[in-house]
C-alpha positions in Angstrom: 0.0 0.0 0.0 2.6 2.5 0.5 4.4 1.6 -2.6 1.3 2.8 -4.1 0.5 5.6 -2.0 3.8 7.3 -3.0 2.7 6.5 -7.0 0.2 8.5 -7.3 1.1 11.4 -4.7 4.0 11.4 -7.3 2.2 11.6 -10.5 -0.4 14.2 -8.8 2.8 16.5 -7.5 3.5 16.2 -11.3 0.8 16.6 -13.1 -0.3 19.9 -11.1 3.0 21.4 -11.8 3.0 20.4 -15.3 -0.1 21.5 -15.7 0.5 25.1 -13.6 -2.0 24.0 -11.2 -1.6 26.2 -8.4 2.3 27.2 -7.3 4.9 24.5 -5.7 3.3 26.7 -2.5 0.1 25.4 -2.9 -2.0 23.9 -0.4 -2.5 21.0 -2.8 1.0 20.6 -3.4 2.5 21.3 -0.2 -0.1 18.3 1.2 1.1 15.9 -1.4 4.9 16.9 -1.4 5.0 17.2 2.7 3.8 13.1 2.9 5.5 12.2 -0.2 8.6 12.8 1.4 7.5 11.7 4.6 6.8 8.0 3.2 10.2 8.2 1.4 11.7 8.6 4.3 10.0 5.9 6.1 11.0 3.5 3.1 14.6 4.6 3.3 15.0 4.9 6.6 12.5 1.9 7.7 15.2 0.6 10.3 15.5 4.1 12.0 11.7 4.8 12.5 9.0 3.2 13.9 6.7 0.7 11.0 3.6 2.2 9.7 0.7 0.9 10.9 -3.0 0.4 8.9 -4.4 2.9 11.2 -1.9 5.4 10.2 -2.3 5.1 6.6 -6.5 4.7 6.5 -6.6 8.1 8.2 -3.5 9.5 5.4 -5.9 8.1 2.6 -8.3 9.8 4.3 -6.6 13.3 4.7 -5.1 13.9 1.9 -7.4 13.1 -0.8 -10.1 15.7 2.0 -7.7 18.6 1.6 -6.3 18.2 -1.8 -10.0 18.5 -3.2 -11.2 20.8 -0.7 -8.2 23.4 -1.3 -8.8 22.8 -5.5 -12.4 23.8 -4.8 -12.3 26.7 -2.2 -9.7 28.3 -4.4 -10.9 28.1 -7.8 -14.7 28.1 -7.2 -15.2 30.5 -4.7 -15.0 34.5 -4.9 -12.3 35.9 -5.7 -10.5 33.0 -7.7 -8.5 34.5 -10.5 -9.5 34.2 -13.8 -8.3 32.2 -17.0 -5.3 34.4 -18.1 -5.3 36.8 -15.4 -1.5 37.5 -14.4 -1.8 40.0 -12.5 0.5 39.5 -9.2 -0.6 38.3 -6.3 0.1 41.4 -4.0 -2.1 43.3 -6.1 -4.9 40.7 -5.9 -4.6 40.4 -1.7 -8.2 40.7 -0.7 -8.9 43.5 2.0 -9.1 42.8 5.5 -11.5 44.1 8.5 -8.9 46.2 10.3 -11.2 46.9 13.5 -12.0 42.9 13.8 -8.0 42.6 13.7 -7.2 45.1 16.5 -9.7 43.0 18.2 -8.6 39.9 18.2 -5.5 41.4 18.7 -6.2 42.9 22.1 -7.6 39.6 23.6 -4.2 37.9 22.6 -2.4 40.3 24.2 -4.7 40.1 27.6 -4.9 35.8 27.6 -1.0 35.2 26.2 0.4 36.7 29.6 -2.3 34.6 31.7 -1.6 31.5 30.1 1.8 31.7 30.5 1.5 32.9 34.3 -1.0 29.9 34.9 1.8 27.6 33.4 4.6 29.0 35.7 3.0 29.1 38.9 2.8 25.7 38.5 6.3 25.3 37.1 7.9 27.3 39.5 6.8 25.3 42.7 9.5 23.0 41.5 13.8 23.6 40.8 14.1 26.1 38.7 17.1 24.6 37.4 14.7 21.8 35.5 12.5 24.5 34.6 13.0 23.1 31.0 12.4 19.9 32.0 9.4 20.6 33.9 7.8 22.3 31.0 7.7 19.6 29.0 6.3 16.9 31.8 3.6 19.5 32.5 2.4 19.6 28.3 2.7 15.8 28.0 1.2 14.3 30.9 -0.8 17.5 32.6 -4.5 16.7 32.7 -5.7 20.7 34.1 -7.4 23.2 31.5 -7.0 26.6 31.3 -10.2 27.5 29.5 -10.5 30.2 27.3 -6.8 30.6 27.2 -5.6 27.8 25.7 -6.5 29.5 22.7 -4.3 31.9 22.9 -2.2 29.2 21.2 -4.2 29.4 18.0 -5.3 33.2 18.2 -1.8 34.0 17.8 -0.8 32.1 14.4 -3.7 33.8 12.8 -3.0 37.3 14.2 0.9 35.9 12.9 0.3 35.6 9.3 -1.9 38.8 8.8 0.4 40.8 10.3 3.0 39.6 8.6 0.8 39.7 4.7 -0.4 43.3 5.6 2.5 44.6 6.9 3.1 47.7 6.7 -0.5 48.3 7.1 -0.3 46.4 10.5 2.7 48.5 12.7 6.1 47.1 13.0 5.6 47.7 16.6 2.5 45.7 16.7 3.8 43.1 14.7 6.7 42.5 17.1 4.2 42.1 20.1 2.5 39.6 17.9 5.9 37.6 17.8 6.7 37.9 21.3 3.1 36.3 22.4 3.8 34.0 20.0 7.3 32.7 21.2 5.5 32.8 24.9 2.7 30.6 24.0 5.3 28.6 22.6 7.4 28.0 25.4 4.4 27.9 27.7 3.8 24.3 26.3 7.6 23.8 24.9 5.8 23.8 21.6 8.7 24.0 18.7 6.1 23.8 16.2 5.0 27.7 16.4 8.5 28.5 15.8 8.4 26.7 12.5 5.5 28.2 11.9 6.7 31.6 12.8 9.6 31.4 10.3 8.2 29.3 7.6 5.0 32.5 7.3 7.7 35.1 7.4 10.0 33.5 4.9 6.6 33.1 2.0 5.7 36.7 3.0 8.8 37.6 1.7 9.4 35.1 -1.4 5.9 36.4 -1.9 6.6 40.0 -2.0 10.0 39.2 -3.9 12.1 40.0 -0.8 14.2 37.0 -1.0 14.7 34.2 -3.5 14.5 30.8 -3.5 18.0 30.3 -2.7 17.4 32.5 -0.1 14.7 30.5 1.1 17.3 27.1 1.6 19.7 28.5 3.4 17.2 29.6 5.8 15.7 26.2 5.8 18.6 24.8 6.8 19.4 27.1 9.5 16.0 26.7 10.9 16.9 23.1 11.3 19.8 23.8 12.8 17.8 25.8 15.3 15.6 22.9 15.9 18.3 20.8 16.9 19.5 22.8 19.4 15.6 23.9 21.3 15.6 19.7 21.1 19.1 19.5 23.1 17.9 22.3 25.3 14.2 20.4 25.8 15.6 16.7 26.2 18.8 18.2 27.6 18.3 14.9 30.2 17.9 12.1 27.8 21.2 11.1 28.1 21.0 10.7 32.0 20.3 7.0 33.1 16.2 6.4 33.6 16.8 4.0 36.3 18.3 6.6 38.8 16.3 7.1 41.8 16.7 10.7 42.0 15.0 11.5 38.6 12.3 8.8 38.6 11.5 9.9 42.3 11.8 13.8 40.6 9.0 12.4 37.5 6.9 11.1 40.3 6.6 13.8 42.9 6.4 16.4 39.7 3.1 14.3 38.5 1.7 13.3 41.6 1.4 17.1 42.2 0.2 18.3 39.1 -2.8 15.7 40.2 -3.4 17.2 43.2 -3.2 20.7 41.3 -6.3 19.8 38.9 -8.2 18.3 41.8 -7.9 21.8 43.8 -8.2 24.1 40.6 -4.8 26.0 41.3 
């Protein structure tokens, strides 16, 4: 099944780019190309990496084809779909946005961003501050407490992220540097590298979009954003390497949990 499954994600990665449907940026393409590579790698590196199970690739058949068709149809059959022929660039074809219904999302972000994170450090900090790190990430695998309304300060963030970004200079630099910083908080208020990626991979399309930077431009950055990666993952699992039969740390792990039960039970 896989063998297949890469098949014809290759000849559909193909054919739309033959055929100039959509952008190598496309939603469409950057599904197909995105688990293309990802089942390359698990065919290459099969030893390295957990097997795929049937569960895993039911719900890929499943995904894929959803958003592939679903992106073809919202972008071609709904308003403001460029017509046959039509070259005109895209930053002159940006559709407006609601200014007022910006500045007020932003405003919540910047009131629930702080209280999330605070809620995460108070419990945090009743622990050693020197596994702060380590701490953090117990607390976003295995806490069960919800913070309500805030948690979506997570998500409020990554769309206030990319508009700021498209619109800027429309949007303040100012304000689009307080977007960034509650960004990067509500990232490392769940040790959550993904925002990051997401942070840098938006800015580096807004400016391959506005023909900032090239495409070669775009690599090296790629690679350095791995690099980055690597080190936030020494810095999170910076106690891997420590043996996980010693006392000290299990007896740390169980205390640390044990606690953050007795933290949901009492609504701190």
């Amino acid at each position: 099944m896989e063998i297949g499954m890469i098949i014809v994600m290759g000849l559909l990665v193909a054919g739309f780019l033959a055929f100039k449907v959509g952008d190598v940026f496309a939603p469409w393409n950057i599904t197909l190309m995105v688990w293309l590579a990802m089942l390359l790698l698990f065919q290459v590196q099969g030893d390295l990496l957990y097997p795929l199970g049937d569960q895993f690739l039911t719900c890929l058949l499943l995904w894929v084809p959803i958003l592939v068709c679903t992106s073809l149809v919202t972008y071609y059959l709904l308003p403001g779909a460029p017509p046959d022929g039509d070259s005109t660039p895209l930053m002159a074809r940006r559709p407006a946005w609601n200014g007022v219904f910006f500045n007020f999302l932003y405003v919540i972000s910047m009131v629930i961003t702080p209280l999330y994170l605070y809620q995460i450090m108070k419990v945090v900090m009743m622990f050693d501050l020197s596994d702060m790190l380590w701490n953090l990430r117990i607390l976003a695998v295995y806490g069960e407490e919800s913070y309500g309304f805030l948690n979506y300060s997570y998500v409020l963030n990554q769309v206030l992220l990319v508009v700021a970004f498209w619109e800027y200079p429309r949007v303040p630099m100012w304000k689009v540097l307080t977007i960034v910083l509650a960004s990067i908080m509500s990232a490392f208020a769940i040790m959550e590298k993904g925002m990051l990626f997401f942070l840098l991979s938006s800015l580096l399309y807004v400016l391959y979009a506005k023909r900032v930077i090239r495409m070669r431009s775009m690599v090296l950055s790629v690679l350095s954003v791995v690099l980055v990666f690597f080190l936030i993952n020494m810095a999170r699992d910076y106690r891997e390497d420590a043996d996980p039969n010693d006392p000290q740390r299990c007896d740390d792990f169980s205390r640390f949990l044990w606690h953050l039960r007795d933290v949901s039970r009492r609504g701190i």
